[in-house]
C-alpha positions in Angstrom: 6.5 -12.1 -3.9 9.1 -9.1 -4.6 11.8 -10.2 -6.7 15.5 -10.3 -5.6 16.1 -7.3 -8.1 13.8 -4.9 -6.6 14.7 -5.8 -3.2 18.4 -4.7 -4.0 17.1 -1.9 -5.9 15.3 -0.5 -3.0 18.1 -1.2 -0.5 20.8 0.9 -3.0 18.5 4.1 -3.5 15.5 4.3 -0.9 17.7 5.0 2.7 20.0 7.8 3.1 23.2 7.1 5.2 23.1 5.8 8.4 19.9 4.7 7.7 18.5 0.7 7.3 15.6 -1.3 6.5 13.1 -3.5 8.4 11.4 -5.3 6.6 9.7 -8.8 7.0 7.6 -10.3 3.9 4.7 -12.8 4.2 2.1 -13.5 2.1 -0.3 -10.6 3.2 -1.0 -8.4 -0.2 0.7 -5.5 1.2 4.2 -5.2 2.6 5.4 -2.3 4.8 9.1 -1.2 5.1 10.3 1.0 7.5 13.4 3.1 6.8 14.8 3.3 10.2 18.2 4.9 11.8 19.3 3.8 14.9 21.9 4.9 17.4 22.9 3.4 21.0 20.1 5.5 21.9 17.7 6.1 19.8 15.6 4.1 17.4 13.4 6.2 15.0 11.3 5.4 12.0 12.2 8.1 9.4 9.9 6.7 6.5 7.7 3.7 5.4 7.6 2.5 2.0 4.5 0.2 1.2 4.5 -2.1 -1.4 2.3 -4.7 -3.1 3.4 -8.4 -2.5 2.3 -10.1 -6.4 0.4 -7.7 -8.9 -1.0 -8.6 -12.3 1.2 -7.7 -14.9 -0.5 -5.5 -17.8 0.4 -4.8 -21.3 -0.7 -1.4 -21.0 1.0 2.0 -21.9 2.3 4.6 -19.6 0.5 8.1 -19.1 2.6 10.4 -21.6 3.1 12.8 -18.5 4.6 10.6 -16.6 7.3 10.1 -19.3 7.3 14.0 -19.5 8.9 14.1 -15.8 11.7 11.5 -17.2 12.0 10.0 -13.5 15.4 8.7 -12.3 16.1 7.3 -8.5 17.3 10.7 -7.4 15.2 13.0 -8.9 13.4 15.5 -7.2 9.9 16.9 -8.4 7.4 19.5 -7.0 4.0 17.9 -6.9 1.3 20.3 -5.7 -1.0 18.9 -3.0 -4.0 20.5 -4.5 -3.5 19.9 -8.0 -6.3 18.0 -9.4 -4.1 15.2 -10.7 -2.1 14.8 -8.0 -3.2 11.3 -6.3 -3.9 11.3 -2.4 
């Protein structure tokens, strides 16, 4: 189950204004949330996050280039889609 902390963390940096999240959690391994913005009119689904409901914590280390990027909520990076070590 997602923790309260990672819930709030995702509902302060994941939608852009005007934007919500719908979102309902059961015990199915993945979890889907839709990023949605809705007027009187319209209802559209401008992104889906997936996530993983429980995961096995590991005492492993993390890739040295992914400390390279020094990743922060709103940072933007260029990933090329046919780099080899870019993950599909």
């Amino acid at each position: 189950m997602l923790k309260n902390e990672e819930i709030e963390y995702i509902q302060k940096y994941m939608p852009k204004s005007g934007e919500q999240l719908d979102y309902s959690f059961s015990d199915a391994p993945l979890i889907d949330i839709r990023i949605v913005k809705q007027t009187e009119r319209t209802y559209s689904i401008t992104g889906l996050i997936t996530l993983v409901n429980s995961y096995i914590e590991e005492t492993g280390t993390v890739d040295e280039e992914l400390l390279k990027l020094k990743l922060i909520p709103k940072k933007k990076i260029q990933l090329g889609a046919h780099h080899p070590k870019t993950i599909k």
